[in-house]
N, C-alpha and C positions, 0 to 999 in steps of 0.2 A: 169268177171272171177277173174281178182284181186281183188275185195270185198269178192268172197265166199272164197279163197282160205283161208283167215284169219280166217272166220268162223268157216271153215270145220277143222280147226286146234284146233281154242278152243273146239270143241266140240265133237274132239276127244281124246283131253287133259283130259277132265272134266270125262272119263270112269274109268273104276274100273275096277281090276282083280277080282271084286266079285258085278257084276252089282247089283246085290239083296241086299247088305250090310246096303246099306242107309235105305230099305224099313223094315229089320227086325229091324235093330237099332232106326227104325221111330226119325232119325234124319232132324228133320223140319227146322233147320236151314240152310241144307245144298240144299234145293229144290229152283231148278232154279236160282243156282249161279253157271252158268258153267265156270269162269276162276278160280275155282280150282280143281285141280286136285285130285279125291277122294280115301285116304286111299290107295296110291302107291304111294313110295319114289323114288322107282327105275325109273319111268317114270316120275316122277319129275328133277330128276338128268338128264338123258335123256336129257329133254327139256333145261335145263338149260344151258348145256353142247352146245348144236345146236343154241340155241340163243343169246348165252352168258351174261345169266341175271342170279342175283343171286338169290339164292333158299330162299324160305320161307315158313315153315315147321310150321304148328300148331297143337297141340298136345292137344284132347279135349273128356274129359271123357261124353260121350253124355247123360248118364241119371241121371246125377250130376245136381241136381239144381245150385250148387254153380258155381257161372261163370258166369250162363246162359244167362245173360242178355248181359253180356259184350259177350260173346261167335257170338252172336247175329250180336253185334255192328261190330263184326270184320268178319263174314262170308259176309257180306254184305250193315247192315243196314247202317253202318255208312259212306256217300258219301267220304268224306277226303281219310279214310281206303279201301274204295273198288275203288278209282283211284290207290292211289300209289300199293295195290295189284298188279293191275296190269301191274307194273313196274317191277312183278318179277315174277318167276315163282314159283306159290301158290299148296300148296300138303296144305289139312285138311287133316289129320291122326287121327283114331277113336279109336284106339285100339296098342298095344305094340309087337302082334304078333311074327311078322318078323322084328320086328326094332334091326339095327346095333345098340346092346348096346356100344360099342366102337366110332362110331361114333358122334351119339347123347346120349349124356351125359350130364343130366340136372337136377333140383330137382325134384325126381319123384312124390315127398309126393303134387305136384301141382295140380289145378281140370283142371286149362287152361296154358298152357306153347307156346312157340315159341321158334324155331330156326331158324340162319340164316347164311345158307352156297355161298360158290363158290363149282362150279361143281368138280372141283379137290378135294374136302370135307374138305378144308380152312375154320373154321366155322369163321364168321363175328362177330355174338352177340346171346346172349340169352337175351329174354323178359319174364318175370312172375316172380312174386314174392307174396309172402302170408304170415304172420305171425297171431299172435294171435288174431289182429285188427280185421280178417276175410279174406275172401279167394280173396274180390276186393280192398283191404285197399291200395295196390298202382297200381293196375291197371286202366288204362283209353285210352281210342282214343287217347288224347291228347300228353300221355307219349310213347304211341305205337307208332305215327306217326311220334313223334321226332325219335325215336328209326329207323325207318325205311328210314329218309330220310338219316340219319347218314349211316346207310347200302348201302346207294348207293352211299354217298361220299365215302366207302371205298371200294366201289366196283371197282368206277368208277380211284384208286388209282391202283387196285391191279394187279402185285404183288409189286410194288415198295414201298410198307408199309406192306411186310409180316414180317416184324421184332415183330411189332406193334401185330402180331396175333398167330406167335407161339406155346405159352402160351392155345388157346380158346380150342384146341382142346385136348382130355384129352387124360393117357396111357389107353392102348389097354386093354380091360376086358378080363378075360380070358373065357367068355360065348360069344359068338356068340349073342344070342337071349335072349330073358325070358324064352323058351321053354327049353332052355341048362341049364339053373342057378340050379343049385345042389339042391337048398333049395327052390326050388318055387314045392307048395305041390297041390295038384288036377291036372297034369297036362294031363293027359289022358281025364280029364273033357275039358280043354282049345286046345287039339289037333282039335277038330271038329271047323266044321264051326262057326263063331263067332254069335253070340246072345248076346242079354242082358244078361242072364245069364251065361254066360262061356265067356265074355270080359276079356283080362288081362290087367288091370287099370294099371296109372303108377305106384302108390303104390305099386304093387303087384312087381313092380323089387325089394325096397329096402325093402318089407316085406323077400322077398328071401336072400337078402343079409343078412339081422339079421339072419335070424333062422341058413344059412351056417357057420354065426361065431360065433355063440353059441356053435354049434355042433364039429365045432373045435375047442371050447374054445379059442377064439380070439374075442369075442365080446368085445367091451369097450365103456366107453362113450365117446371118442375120434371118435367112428362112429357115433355116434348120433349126434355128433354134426354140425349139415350139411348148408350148406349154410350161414354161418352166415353175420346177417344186416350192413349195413354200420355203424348203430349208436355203433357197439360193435367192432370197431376201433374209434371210435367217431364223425364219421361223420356225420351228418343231410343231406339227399340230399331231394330238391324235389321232390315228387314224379311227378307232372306232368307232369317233366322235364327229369328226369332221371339222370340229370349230373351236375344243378344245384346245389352247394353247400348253403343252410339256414343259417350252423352254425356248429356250435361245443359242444358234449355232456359235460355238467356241468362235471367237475373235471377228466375229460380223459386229457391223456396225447398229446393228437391232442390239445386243447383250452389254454396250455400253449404255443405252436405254435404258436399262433398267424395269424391263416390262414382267409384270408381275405374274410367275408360274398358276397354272390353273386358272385363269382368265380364258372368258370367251370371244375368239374373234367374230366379228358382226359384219363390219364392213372394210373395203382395202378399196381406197381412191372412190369411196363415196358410192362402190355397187355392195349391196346387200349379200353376205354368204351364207351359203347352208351346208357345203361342201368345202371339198380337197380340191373339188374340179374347178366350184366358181372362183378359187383362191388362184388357181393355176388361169382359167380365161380372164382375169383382172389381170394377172401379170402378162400373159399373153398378147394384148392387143393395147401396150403401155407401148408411145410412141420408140421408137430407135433412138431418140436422144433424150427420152426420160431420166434427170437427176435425183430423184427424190420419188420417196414412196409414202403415203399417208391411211396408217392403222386405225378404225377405230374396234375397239372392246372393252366386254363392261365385265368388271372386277366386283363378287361382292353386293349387285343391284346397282352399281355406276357404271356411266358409261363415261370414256374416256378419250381423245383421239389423241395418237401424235404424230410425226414427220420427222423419214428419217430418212439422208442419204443413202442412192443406192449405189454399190459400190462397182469397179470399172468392170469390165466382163462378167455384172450378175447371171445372165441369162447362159452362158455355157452348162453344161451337163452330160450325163451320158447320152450320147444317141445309140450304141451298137444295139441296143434292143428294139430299134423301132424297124418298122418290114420295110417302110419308107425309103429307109437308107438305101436300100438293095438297088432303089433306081437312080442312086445321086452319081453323076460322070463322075471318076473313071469309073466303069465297071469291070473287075479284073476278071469275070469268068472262070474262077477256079475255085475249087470247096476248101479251103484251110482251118479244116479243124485243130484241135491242140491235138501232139501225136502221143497215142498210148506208150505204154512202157514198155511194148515188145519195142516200136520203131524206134525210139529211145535211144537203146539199149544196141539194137542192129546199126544205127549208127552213131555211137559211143558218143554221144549226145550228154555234153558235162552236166553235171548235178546241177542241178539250179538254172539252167540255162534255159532263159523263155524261148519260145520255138512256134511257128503254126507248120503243118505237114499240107505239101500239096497233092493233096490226097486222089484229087480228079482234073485233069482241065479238059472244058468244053471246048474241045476243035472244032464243034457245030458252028462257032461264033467266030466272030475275027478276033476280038481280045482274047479268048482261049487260043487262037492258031499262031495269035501272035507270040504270046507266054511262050510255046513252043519253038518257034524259030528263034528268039533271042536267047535259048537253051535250058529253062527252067523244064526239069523233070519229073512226072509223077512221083511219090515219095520224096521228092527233096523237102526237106527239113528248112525255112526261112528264118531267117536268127537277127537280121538285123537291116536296117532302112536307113540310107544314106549312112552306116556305121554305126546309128544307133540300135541296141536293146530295142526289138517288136513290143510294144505296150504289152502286158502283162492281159489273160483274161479269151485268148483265143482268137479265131477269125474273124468276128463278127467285130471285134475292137483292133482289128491290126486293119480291116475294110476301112472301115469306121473313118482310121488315123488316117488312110491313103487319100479319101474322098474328103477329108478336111484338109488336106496342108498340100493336095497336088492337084493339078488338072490334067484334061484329055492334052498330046500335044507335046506332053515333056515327059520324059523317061525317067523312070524308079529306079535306082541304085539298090540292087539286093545282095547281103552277104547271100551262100548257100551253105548247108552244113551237111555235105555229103559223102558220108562215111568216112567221116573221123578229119576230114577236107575241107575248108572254106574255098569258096566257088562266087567270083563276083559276078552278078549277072545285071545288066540294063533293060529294063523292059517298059517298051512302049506303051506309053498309056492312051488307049481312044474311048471315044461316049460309048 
C-alpha cells in the first residue's frame, strides 16, 4: 500500500482541467510523462505548497518547431533532467490562458521559457534565453541542470536568503490575464476551448502590450528594448554554465575593471543568479535612468562586489528575431525576404549589393494596398531607405529598422531596383 500511494499521487498530479488538451494540441512530447503536471498552475502550486518542493513551471509553445528538440530533452528525454524534475513539482503549461500575468513575468517573445517558484509565489529563477543566434543559441541540459540544482540550494535556504530574491518577482500588471490586456485583439476567437488555432502564444502578451501603448501614445523604444544580454553590460557568461564568467566585451567599461576570467557571477544589483535569464530580468526591470551597475562574484572561494558605469544606449540590441516586433506600428504588410540568385541576377542586381525582394504584398490589408497604390511592385528588389544601404541580414532587420526610426503618418522614401533601374518610391506608413 505504501508503494501505490506514491503512484496514485503522480498520476493524479499528471491530470488536466482539460483531459482532452494534450490530444487536440497533439502534443507528443508530453505522452507518458506523468511527473508533470499538464497545463494547471494552480494544482501545481497546490502540490507544492503540501510537499514543500519548489515549483517548476515550463512554458512551451507546442507547434513551434523552434525549441522542439530541446522541448523534448526536458519533458523527459534527457535522464539528468527527468531525475532532478523530479525534485520538484513539474507543471508543462501549453498555452497563456489563465496565466497570473503578474505572477509569471518573463520574456514572452520566447518559443520555450521556465520558471521557478516557492509555493508562497517567491520566484527562485527564470531559464530561457534567445537572441538573434537562434531560438537554442544558449539553451541546453547542461545550462538547465545547473540552473536547477542552483534552485534547490535556494530552496533548501529559503527564507533565510529571501533578501537575495526580492527583486525576481516583478510589480503587479495591471491585467489579471491575456484575456484582460486591452490590446490583445481576436479575443472572442481565444475565449473558447484552446486548439491550435485559437492558442494565445507568449508573444501574444507583449504583442498586446505594444498595440495598448501605441494606442495611448506611450509606445517607445525604451519598451522594445526587453531583456537585454549580459554582453550589453559587458559580460561574456557561459552559456553552459549560466553563471560562469569567459570575459569582458572589448572596450565596455566592465574590461577596464579588470574582473577576473573564470569567476562566478552570484548576484547583479543585489538579486541572486542561477541563470542567463535572471541576468537578463535584473537588467531588465533596472529603472530608465539607471547610471550604474553593481556585480557581485566569487573568485577562487571569495566573494567580491564591484560598480561599474553603465554606458549611454546599454540596453539597444537586436530586436529582428523577436515575433513581437511583427505587431510594433508601421506594419508594412509585405514578405521581404533576401532575394535568391535567380532574382539577383534577373535584375542585374550589383555584387554586393544588400537588397530585401518584395516578394508578396498583402492587398487584403490597407498597408499592403496602400504599398500598391504608391507603386511598389511584387519582385521589386528594395535597396535603400531615405538613400541609405537597407541594414544588411534581410527583412526581418530592414522591418526591424523601419518600426525603430519611423512612425505611422509619415512616408518611407524607397530606392527600387527594377531591372537594372532605380525607381523612387514614397510609401505611406499606417498602424
Amino acid at each position: 500500500m505504501k508503494r501505490l500511494v506514491p503512484l496514485l499521487a503522480a498520476l493524479a498530479l499528471s491530470a488536466t482541467a482539460d483531459p482532452e488538451l494534450r490530444e487536440r494540441l497533439k502534443d507528443l512530447h508530453a505522452e507518458g510523462q506523468a511527473q508533470w503536471i499538464y497545463n494547471d498552475i494552480s494544482a501545481g502550486m497546490a502540490a507544492a505548497k503540501k510537499e514543500n518542493k519548489p515549483l517548476f513551471v515550463t512554458f512551451r509553445c507546442v507547434p513551434c518547431r523552434d525549441c522542439m528538440e530541446f522541448d523534448g530533452l526536458v519533458a523527459g528525454a534527457n535522464k539528468e533532467l527527468k531525475t532532478l524534475a523530479g525534485k520538484f513539482v513539474a507543471v508543462r503549461q501549453v498555452e497563456m490562458k489563465g496565466v497570473d500575468l503578474s505572477q509569471f513575468q518573463f520574456d514572452y517573445d520566447l518559443n520555450w521559457a521556465a520558471m521557478f517558484l516557492n509555493a508562497d509565489g517567491t520566484v527562485y529563477a527564470r531559464y530561457g534565453t534567445q537572441s538573434g543566434e537562434g531560438s537554442d543559441a544558449y539553451n541546453s541540459p547542461a545550462s538547465l541542470a545547473k540552473t536547477m540544482k542552483r534552485v534547490l540550494v535556494l530552496h533548501a535556504g529559503y527564507p533565510g536568503n529571501k533578501s537575495q530574491l526580492v527583486g525576481k518577482r516583478g510589480k503587479a500588471k495591471p491585467a489579471k490575464t491575456a484575456l484582460d490586456l486591452p490590446g490583445l485583439p481576436g479575443k472572442e476567437k481565444f475565449r473558447g476551448p484552446t486548439q491550435l488555432s485559437n492558442c494565445i502564444h507568449c508573444h501574444n502578451i507583449h504583442d498586446a502590450e505594444v498595440l495598448d501603448a501605441f494606442d495611448k501614445g506611450i509606445l517607445s523604444q525604451d519598451l522594445l528594448w526587453r531583456y537585454p544580454l549580459p554582453q550589453n553590460i559587458g559580460l561574456i557568461i557561459d552559456r553552459a554554465d549560466g553563471r560562469r564568467i569567459e570575459g569582458t566585451v572589448g572596450g565596455s567599461n566592465l574590461e577596464k575593471a579588470a574582473l577576473p576570467s573564470g569567476a562566478e557571477l552570484t548576484r547583479v544589483n543585489g538579486q541572486g543568479i542561477t541563470s542567463i535569464a535572471d541576468i537578463q530580468w535584473a537588467l531588465h526591470t533596472l529603472p530608465p535612468d539607471q547610471k550604474d551597475i553593481r556585480i557581485t562574484f566569487r573568485d577562487q572561494g571569495n566573494e567580491s562586489s564591484l560598480s561599474y558605469p553603465l554606458e549611454k544606449g546599454w540596453r539597444k540590441t537586436d530586436l529582428s528575431w523577436r515575433g513581437s516586433m511583427w505587431s510594433v506600428p508601421p506594419r508594412l504588410r509585405i514578405w521581404l525576404p533576401e532575394p535568391d540568385e535567380k532574382e539577383r541576377s534577373r535584375h542585374k542586381l550589383p555584387v554586393g549589393q544588400s537588397a530585401v525582394v518584395a516578394r508578396w504584398i498583402n492587398t487584403k490589408e490597407e498597408a499592403g494596398r496602400i504599398a500598391k497604390k504608391a507603386g511598389l511592385q511584387t519582385g521589386d528588389l528594395i535597396i535603400e531607405v531615405d538613400g541609405k544601404p537597407i541594414p544588411m541580414g534581410g527583412g526581418a532587420k530592414f522591418s526591424t529598422y523601419v518600426k525603430l526610426n519611423y512612425k505611422p503618418g509619415q512616408k518611407l522614401p524607397l530606392t527600387v531596383w527594377r531591372f537594372g533601374k532605380r525607381v523612387k518610391i514614397e510609401l505611406p506608413l499606417v498602424k
